[in-house]
C-alpha positions as CSV (number, residue, x, y, z in Angstrom):
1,X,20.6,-35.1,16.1
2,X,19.3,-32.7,18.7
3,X,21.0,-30.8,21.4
4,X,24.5,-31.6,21.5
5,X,26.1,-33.4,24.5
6,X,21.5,-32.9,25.8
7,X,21.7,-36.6,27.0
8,X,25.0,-37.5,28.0
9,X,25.3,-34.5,30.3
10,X,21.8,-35.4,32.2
11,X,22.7,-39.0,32.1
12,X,22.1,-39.3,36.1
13,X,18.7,-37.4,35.5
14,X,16.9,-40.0,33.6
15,X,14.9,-43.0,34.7
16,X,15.2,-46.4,33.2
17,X,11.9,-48.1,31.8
18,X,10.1,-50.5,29.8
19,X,7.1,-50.6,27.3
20,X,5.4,-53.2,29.8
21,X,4.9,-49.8,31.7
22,X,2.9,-48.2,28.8
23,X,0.4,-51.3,28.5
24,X,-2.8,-50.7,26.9
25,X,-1.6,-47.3,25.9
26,X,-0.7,-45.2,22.4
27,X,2.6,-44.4,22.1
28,X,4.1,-41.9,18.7
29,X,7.4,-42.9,17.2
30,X,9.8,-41.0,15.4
31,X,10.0,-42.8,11.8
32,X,13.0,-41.2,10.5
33,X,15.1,-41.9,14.0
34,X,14.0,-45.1,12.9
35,X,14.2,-45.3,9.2
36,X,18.3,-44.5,9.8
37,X,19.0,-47.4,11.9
38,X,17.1,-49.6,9.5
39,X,19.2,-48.0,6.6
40,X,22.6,-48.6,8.8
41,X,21.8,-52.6,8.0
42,X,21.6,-52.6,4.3
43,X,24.1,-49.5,3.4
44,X,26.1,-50.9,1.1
45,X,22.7,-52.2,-0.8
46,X,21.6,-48.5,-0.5
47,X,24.7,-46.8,-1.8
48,X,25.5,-49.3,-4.6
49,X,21.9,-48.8,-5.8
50,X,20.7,-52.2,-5.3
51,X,17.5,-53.8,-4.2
52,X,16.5,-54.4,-0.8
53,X,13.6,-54.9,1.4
54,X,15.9,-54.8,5.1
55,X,15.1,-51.3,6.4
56,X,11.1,-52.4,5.9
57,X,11.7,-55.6,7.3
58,X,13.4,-53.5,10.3
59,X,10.3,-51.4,11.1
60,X,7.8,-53.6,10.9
61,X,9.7,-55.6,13.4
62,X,9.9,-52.7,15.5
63,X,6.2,-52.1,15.6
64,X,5.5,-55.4,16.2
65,X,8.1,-55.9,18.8
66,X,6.3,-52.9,21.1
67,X,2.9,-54.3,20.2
68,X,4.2,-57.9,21.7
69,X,5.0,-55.9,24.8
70,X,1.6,-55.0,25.4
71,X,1.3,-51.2,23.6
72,X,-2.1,-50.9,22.2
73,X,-1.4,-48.3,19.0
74,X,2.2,-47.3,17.1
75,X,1.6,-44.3,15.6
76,X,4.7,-43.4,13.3
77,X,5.1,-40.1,12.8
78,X,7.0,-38.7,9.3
79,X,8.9,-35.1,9.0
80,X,7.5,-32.9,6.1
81,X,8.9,-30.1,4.4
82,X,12.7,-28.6,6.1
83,X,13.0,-25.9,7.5
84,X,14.6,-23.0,6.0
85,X,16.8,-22.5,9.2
86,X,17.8,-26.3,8.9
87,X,18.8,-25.8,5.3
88,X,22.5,-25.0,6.3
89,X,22.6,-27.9,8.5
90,X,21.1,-30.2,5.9
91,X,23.9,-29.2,3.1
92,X,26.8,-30.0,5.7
93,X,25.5,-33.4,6.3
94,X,24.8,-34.1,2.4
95,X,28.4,-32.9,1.5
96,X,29.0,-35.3,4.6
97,X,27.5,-38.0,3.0
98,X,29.0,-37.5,-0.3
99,X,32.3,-37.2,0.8
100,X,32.3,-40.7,2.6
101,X,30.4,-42.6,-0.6
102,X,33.4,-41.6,-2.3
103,X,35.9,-42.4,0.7
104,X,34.0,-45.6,0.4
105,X,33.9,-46.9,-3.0
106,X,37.5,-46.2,-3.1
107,X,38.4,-49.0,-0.3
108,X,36.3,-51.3,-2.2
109,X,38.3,-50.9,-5.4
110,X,41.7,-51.1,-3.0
111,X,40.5,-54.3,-1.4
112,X,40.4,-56.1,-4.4
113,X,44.0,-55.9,-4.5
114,X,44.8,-57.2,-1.9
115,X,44.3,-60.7,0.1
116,X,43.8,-62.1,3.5
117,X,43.0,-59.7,6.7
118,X,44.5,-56.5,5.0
119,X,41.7,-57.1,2.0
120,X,39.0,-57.8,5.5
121,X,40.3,-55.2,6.8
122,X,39.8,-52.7,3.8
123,X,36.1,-54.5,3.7
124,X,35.0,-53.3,6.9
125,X,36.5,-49.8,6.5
126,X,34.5,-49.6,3.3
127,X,31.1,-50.8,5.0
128,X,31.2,-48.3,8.0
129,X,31.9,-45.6,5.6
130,X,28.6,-46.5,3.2
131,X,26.8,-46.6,6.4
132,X,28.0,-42.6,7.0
133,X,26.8,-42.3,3.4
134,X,23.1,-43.6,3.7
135,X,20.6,-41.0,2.6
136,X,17.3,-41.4,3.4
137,X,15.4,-40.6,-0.1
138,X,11.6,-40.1,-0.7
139,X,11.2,-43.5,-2.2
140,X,12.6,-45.1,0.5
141,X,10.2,-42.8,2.5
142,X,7.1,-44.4,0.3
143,X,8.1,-47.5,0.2
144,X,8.3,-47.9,3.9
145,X,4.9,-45.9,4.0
146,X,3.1,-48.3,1.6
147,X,4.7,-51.5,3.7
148,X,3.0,-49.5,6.9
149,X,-0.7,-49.3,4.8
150,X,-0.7,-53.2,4.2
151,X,0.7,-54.4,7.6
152,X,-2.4,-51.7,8.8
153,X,0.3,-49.4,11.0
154,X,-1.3,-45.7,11.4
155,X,1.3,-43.2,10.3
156,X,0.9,-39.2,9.9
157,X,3.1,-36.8,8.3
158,X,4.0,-33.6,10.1
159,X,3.9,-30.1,7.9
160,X,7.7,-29.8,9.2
161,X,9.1,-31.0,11.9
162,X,7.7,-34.8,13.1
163,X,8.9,-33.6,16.9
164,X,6.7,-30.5,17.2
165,X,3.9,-32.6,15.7
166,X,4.3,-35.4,18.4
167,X,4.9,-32.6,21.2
168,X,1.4,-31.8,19.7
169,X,-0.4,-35.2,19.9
170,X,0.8,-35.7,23.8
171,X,-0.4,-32.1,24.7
172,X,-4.0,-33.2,23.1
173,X,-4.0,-36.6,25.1
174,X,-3.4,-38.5,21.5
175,X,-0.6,-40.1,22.9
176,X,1.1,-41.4,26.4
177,X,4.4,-41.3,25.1
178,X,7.2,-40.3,22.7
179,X,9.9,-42.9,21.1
180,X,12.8,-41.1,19.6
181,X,16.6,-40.8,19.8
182,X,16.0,-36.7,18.3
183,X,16.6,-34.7,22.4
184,X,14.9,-31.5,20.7
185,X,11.8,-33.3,21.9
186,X,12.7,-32.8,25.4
187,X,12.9,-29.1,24.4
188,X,9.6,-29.3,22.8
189,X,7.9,-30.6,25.8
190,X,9.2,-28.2,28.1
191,X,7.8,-25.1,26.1
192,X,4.4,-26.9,25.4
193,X,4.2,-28.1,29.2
194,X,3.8,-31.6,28.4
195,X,4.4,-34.3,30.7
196,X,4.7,-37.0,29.1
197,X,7.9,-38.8,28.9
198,X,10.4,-39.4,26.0
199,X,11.5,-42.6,25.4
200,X,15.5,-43.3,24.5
201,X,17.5,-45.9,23.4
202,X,14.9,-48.1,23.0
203,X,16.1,-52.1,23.1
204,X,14.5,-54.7,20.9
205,X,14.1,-56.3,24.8
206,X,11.7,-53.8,25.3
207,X,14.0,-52.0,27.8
208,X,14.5,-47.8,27.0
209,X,15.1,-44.5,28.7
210,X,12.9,-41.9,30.2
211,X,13.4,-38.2,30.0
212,X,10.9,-35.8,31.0
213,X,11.0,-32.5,32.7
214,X,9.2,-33.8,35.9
215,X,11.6,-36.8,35.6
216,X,14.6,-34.3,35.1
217,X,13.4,-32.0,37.9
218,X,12.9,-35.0,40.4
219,X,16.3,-36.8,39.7
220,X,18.2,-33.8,39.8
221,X,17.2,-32.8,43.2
222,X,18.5,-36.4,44.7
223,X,22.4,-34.9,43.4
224,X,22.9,-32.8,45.9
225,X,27.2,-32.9,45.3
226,X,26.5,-32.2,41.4
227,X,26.7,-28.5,41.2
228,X,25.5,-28.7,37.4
229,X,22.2,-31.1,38.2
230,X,21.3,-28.5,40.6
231,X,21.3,-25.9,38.3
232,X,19.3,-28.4,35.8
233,X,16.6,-28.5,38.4
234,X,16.2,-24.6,38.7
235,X,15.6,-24.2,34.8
236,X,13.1,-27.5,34.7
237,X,11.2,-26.3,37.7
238,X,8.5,-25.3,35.5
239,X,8.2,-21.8,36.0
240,X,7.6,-19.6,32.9
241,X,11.0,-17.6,33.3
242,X,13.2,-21.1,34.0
243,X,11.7,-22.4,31.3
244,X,12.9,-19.9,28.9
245,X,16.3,-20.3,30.5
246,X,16.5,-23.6,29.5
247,X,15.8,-23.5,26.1
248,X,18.1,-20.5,25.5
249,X,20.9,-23.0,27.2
250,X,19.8,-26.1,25.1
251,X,19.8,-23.1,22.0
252,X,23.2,-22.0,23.1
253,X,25.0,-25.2,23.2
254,X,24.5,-25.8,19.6
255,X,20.9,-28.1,17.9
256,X,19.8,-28.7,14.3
257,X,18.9,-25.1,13.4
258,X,22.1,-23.5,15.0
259,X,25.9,-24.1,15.7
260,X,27.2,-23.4,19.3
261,X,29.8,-21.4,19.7
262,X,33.6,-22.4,20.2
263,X,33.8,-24.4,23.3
264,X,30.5,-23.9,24.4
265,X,28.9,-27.3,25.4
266,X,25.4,-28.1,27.2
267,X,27.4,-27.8,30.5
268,X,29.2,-24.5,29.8
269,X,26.0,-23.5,28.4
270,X,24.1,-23.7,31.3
271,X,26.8,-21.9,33.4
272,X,26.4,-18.9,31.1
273,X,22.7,-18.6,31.6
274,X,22.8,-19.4,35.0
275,X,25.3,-16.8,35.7
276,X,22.8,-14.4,33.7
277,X,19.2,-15.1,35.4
278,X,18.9,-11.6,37.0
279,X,18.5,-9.9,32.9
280,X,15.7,-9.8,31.3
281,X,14.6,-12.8,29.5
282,X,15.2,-10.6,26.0
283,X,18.1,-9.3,26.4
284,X,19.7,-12.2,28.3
285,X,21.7,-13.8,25.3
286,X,22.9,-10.8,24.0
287,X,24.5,-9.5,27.1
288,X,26.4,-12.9,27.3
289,X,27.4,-12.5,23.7
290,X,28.8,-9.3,24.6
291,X,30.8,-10.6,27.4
292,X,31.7,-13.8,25.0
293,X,33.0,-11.3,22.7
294,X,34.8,-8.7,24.6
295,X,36.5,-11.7,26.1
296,X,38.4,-12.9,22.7
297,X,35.6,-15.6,21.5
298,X,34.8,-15.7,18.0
299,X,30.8,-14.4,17.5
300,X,29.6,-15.1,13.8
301,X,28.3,-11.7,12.5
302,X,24.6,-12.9,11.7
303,X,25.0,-15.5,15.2
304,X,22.1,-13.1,17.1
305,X,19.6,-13.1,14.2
306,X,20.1,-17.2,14.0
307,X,19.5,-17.4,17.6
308,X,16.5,-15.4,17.9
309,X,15.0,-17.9,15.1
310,X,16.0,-21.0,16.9
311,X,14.3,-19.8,19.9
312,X,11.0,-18.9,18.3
313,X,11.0,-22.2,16.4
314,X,10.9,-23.9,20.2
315,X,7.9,-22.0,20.8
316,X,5.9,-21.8,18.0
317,X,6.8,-24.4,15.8
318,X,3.8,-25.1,13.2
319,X,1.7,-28.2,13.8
320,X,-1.2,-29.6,12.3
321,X,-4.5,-30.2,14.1
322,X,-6.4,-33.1,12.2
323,X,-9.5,-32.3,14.4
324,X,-9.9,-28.3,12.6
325,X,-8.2,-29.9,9.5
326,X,-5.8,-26.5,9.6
327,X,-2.1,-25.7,11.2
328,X,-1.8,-23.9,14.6
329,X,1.4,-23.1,16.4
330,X,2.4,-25.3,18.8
331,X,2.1,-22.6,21.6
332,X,-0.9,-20.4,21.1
333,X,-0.8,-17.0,22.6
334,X,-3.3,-18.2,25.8
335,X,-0.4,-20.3,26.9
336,X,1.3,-20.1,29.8
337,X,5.0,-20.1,28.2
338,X,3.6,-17.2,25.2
339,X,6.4,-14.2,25.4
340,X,5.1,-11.4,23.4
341,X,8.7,-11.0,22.0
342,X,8.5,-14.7,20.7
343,X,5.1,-14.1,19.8
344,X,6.1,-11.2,17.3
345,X,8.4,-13.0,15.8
346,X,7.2,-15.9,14.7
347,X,3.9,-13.8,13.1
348,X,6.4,-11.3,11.4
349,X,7.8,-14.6,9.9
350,X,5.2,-15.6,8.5
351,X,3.5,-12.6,6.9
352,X,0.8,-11.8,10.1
353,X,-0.1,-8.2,10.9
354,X,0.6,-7.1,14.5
355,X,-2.9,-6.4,16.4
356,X,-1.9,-2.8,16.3
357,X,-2.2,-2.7,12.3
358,X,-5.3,-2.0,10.9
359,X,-6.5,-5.2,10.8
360,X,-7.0,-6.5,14.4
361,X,-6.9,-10.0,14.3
362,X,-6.6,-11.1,17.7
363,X,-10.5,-11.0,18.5
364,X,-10.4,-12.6,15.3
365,X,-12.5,-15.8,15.2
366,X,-9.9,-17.0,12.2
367,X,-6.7,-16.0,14.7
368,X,-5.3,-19.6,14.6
369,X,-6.3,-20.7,11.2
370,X,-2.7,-19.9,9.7
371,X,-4.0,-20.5,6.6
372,X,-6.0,-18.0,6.5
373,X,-3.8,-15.0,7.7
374,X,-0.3,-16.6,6.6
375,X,0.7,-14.3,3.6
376,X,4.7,-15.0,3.6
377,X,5.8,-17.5,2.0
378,X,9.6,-17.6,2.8
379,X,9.7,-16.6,6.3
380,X,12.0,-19.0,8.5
381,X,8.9,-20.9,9.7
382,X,8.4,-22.4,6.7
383,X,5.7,-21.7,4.2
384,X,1.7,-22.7,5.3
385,X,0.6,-24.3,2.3
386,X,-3.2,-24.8,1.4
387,X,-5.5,-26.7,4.0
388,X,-5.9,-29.7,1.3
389,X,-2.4,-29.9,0.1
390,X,-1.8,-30.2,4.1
391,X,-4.4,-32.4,4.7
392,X,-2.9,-34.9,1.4
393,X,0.7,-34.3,3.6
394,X,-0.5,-35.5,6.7
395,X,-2.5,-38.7,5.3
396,X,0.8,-39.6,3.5
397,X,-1.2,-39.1,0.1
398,X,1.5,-36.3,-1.2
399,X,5.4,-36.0,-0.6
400,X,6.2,-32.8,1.2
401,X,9.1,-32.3,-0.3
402,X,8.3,-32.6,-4.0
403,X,4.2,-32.6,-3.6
404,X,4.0,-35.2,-6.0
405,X,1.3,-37.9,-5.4
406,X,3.2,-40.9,-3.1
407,X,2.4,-43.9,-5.4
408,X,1.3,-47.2,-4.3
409,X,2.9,-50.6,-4.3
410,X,1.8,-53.2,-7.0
411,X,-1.2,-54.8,-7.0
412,X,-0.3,-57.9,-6.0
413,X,-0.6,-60.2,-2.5
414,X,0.6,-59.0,0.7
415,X,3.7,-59.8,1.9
416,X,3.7,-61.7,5.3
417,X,6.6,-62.9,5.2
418,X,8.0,-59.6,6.2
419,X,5.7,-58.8,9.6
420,X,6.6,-61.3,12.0
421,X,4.1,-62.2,15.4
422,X,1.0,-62.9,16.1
423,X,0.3,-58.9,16.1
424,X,1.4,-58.7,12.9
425,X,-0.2,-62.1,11.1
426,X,-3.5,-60.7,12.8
427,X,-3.3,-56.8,11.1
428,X,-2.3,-58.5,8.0
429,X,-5.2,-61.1,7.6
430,X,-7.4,-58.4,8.7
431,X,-5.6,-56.6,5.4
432,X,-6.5,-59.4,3.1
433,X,-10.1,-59.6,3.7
434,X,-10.8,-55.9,3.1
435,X,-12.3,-54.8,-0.5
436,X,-10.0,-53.5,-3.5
437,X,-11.3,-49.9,-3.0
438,X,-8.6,-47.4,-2.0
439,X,-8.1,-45.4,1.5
440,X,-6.0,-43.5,3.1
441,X,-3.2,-44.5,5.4
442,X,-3.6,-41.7,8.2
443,X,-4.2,-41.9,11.2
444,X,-7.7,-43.4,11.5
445,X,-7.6,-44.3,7.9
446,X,-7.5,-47.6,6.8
447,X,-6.7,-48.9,3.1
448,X,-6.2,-52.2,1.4
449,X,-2.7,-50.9,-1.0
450,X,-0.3,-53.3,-1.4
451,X,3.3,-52.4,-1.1
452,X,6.2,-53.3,-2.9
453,X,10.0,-54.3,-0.6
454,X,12.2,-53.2,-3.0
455,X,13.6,-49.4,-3.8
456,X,12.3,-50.1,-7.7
457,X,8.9,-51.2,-6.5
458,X,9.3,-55.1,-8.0
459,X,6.5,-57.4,-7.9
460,X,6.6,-59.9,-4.5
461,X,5.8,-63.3,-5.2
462,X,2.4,-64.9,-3.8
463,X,3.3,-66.2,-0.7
464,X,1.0,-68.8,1.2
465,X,-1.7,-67.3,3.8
466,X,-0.7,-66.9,6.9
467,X,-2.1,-70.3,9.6
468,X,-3.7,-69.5,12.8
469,X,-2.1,-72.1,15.8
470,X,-4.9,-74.5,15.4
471,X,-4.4,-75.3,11.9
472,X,-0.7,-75.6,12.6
473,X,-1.6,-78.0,15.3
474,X,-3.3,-80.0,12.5
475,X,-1.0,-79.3,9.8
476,X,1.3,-81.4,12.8
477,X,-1.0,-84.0,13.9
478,X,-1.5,-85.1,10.2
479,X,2.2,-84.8,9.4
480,X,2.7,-87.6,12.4
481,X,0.0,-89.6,11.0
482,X,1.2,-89.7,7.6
483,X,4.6,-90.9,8.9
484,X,3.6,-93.1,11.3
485,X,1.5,-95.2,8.6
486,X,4.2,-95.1,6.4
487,X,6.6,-97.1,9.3
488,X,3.7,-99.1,9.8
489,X,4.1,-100.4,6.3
490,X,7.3,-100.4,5.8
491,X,7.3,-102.9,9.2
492,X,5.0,-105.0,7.7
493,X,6.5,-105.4,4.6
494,X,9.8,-106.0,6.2
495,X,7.8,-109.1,7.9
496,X,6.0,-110.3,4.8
497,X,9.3,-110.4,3.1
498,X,11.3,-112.2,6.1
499,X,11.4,-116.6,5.4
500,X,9.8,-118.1,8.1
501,X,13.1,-120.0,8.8
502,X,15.3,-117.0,9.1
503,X,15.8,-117.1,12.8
504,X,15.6,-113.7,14.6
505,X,17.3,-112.3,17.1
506,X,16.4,-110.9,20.2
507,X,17.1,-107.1,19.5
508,X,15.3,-107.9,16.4
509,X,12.0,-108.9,18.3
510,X,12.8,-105.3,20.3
511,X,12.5,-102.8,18.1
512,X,9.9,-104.4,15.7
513,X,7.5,-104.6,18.6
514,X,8.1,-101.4,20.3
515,X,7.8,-100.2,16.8
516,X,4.4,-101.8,16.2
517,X,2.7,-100.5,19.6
518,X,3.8,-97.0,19.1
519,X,2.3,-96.8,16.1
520,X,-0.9,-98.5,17.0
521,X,-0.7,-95.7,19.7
522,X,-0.4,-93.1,17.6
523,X,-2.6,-94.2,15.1
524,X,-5.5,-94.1,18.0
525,X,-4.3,-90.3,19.4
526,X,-4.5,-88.9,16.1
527,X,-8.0,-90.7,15.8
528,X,-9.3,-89.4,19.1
529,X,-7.9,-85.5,17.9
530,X,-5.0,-85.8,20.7
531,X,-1.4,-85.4,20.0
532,X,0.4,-88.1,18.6
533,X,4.0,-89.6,21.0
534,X,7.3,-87.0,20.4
535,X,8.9,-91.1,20.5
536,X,9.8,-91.6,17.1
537,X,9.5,-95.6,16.2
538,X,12.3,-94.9,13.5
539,X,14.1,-93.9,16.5
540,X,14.3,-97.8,17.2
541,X,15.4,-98.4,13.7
542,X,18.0,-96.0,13.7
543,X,19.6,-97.4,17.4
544,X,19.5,-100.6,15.6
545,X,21.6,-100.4,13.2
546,X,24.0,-103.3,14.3
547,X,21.1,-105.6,14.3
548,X,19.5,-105.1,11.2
549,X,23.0,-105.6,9.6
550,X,22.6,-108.8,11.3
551,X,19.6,-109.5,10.1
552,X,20.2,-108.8,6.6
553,X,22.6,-111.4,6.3
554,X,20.2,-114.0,6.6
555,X,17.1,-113.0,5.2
556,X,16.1,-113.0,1.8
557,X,15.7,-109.2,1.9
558,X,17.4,-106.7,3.4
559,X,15.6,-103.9,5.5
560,X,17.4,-101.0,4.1
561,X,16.3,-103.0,0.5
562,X,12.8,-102.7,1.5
563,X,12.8,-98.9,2.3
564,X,14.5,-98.5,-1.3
565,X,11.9,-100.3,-2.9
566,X,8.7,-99.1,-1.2
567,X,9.7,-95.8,-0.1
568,X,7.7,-93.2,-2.6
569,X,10.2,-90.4,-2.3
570,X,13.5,-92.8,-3.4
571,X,11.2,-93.9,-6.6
572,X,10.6,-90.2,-7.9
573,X,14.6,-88.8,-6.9
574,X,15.5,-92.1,-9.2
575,X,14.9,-93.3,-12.6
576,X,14.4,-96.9,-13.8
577,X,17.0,-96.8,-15.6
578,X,19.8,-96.0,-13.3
579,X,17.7,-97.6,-10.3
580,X,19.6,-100.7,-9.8
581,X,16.9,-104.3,-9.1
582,X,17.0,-105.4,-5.8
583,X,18.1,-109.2,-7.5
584,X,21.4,-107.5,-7.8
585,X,21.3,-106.1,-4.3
586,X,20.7,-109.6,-2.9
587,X,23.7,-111.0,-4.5
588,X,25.4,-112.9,-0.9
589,X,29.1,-111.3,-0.6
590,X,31.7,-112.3,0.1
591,X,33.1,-110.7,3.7
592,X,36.5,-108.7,3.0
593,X,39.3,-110.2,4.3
594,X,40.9,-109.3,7.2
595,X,44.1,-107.1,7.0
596,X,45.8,-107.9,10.1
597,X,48.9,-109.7,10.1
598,X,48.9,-113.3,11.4
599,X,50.7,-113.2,14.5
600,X,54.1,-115.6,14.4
601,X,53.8,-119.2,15.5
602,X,55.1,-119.3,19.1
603,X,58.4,-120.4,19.4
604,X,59.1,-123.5,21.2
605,X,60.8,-123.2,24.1
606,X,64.4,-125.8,24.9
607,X,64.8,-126.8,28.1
608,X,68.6,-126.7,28.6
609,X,70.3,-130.3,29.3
């Protein structure tokens, strides 16, 4: 995803971070870059249509692995509706998809004939082609939405694209920082002047990548021998005009709305443009098309008209602004990096009069309100929809795809089990306690829906409520207790039992009596609210063993007899029936006898006359 060969090209540009540097702060994650790594772990559930709850598991253990390092707010952040200029792109991947479900399901049948490594063998080629199969559906979407209300994780859908949207949030200070593995963000940020860096290859250690244009522009300068960084930190110097440059290179090499042309990469890309700075900004791709061209590369027919698109969609991609409750373009025409040719159009896609028309609506007080002067409705923007259907989008209330309501898990108990950490057992207690009445799951919007784990929304069993650490630390100290009194007992039955003329022998005397004080001990910490000993008197028991056997043979009762008989747990796994009595246990046997040969008698030994 993103621009290809963006990241491995400015590999030497980037910084290496960690969340611990973002402490206290808000950071916006890209779900879906998410949401596809989650899927990668339970493909083959996914493809085979079965039920699983490991790609919700996997995001709430996200969240609460960058709350653990010290980030004060996840916001997640959902795409909405495509894109007509991503459709083509979209239908490739699909018929991707498709292609390797079937490729899969056909090594599964051909592993079951055969046997050892070759049928492993067949397994794993069958697994990594379901996990180049996993689609990401809109129940998944709602299911993982609904797991994000109860564990109280803010979320927000974008009207299109969740990178424009997040672009958005870090340009209104809503955020410090961006988590995705999408590089169009990078592009994003550039055109928007934002600052704020983008976090990559995010570790579950915490550790990641940061890419920024400040970042980019500082880096590249230390290369002086790299003839390509240098070039890199001309286009991310800031400047309106460089800026443009670099998105037409990151446009040129190839993204999500547009194919690059053959053998044109991110680095070749950026020698073309480079090579081309002196032209005007508008006429600066299609004078190096012509030279493509008249050169023997192969130039698609309508390649011009898809690049003018791609380039507009950096600029003015459509966002939503929660505080006017409306969509804006991400650049509005007061910015620095507005082009009047951009400008044009991404109005003219979507239906706006020019302010030369008869309706001027530049001095407009509605000029930004896109709802309001949007009239097309199939322009490459995407279609503005109604403020409330928006405003339902962006809580999560209503699928932007279908615009169907997003229904809510069962009404049943929240499931702890999957939100691991002390983060996480806190947002879902605070869950519990809130009323039945409904809510939304925006932003700021807090709700007490229940979710469901699995893809056909089954019922969750009840699970027990979460403990804070000071009733485990009781649930522990009375655990020792219990035990302890019951070796107490079982000791004192032993001794009760034991004929005052059995003799005993020393190790006998040792553990019994070490036995006796470390309960007594135990007995007086739990008493006093302290911690009972980590020595275990069954400890003694069990290092014993040699002398107990000892013992056994001369007393009436055997210990091992005694814990039989008084041990509550042996009574209720055994019946009275098959129990045997302990008069049968006590029957004296006879040792076995030994097997060893008998060594010969000695021969006598003749002295010689």
């Amino acid at each position: 995803m993103g621009v290809d060969g963006f990241l491995r090209t400015l590999s030497e540009a980037v910084d290496n971070t960690h969340l611990r540097q973002f402490a206290g702060q808000t950071l916006v994650v890209d779900a879906l870059s998410w949401l596809h790594k989650a899927c990668y772990g339970c493909a083959f559930e996914l493809s085979t249509g079965r039920n699983t709850d490991k790609y919700v598991q996997y995001m709430l253990r996200k969240v609460d692995m960058m709350r653990g390092c010290g980030v004060a707010k996840v916001v997640l952040v959902f795409d909405g509706q495509r894109l007509p200029l991503k459709s083509a792109t979209q239908e490739k991947r699909q018929s991707y998809k498709e292609e390797n479900r079937k490729r899969a399901l056909q090594a599964m049948a051909a592993s079951k004939r055969l046997q050892g490594a070759d049928r492993q063998d067949e397994m794993n080629k069958a697994y990594q082609l379901f996990q180049r199969s996993v689609s990401i559906t809109p129940e998944i979407i709602s299911t993982v939405m609904n797991a994000l209300r109860a564990a109280r994780v803010p979320f927000v859908v974008a009207p299109f694209e969740a990178d424009a949207q997040m672009v958005w949030m870090c340009k209104e200070g809503l955020a410090a920082g961006i988590v995705t593995e999408d590089s169009d963000v990078v592009v994003y940020c550039l055109t928007a002047d934002v600052s704020s860096p983008v976090l990559v290859k995010l570790e579950d250690n915490g550790s990641a990548q940061a890419v920024s244009r400040s970042i980019i522009h500082n880096n590249s300068a230390k290369a002086s021998s790299n003839a390509l960084l240098k070039k890199i930190h001309f286009l991310t110097s800031g400047e309106k005009e460089a800026t443009r440059m670099f998105v037409q290179v990151c446009v040129l090499a190839g993204c999500d709305f547009i194919d690059s042309l053959p053998n044109v990469g991110f680095a070749t890309a950026v020698k073309h443009i480079f090579n081309f700075r002196g032209a005007p900004a508008h006429l600066r791709v299609q004078r190096l098309v012509s030279k493509l061209s008249s050169s023997g590369t192969k130039i698609p027919s309508d390649f011009m008209q898809q690049f003018l698109k791609a380039e507009t969609i950096f600029f003015h991609h459509i966002v939503f602004n929660p505080k006017k409750r409306c969509c804006e373009f991400l650049i509005s025409e007061k910015h620095n990096n507005c082009f009047p040719d951009i400008l044009q159009r991404a109005k003219g896609s979507l239906g706006i009069p020019s302010p030369n028309e008869e309706v001027d609506l530049t001095s407009s007080a509605q000029q930004q309100d896109l709802h309001t002067v949007a009239t097309s409705t199939k322009g490459f923007l995407g279609q503005v929809r109604s403020r409330e259907i928006v405003e339902q989008i962006y809580k999560g209330e209503v699928c932007p795809r279908t615009l169907r309501d997003i229904p809510d898990g069962p009404k049943t108990s929240i499931q702890t089990a999957q939100y691991s950490g002390q983060a996480g057992h806190q947002a879902v207690n605070r869950a519990a306690e809130l009323p039945t009445s409904g809510g939304d799951g925006g932003l700021d919007g807090e709700t007490d829906e229940t979710f469901s784990t699995t893809v056909t929304r089954q019922a969750v069993k009840k699970l027990s409520p979460v403990m804070t650490a000071q009733q485990l630390e009781n649930k522990k100290r009375a655990q020792a207790h219990e035990r302890e009194t019951s070796l107490q007992s079982l000791v004192n039955i032993y001794r009760k039992n034991a004929p005052p003329s059995a003799p005993s022998t020393n190790g006998e005397q040792q553990w019994l009596t070490s036995a006796t004080r470390t309960t007594a001990a135990n007995q007086r910490k739990c008493a006093e609210g302290k911690t009972p000993s980590s020595v275990d008197p069954s400890a003694h028991i069990l290092s014993s063993t040699t002398t107990a056997v000892k013992v056994s043979k001369v007393t009436a009762t055997s210990l091992k007899d005694l814990v039989m008989k008084h041990s509550q747990s042996v009574q209720a796994s055994k019946s009275p029936e098959v129990q045997p009595s302990i008069a049968e246990k006590n029957v004296p046997q006879s040792a076995p006898e030994s097997r060893k040969r008998p060594r010969p008698a000695a021969k006598p030994v003749t002295k010689s006359a």
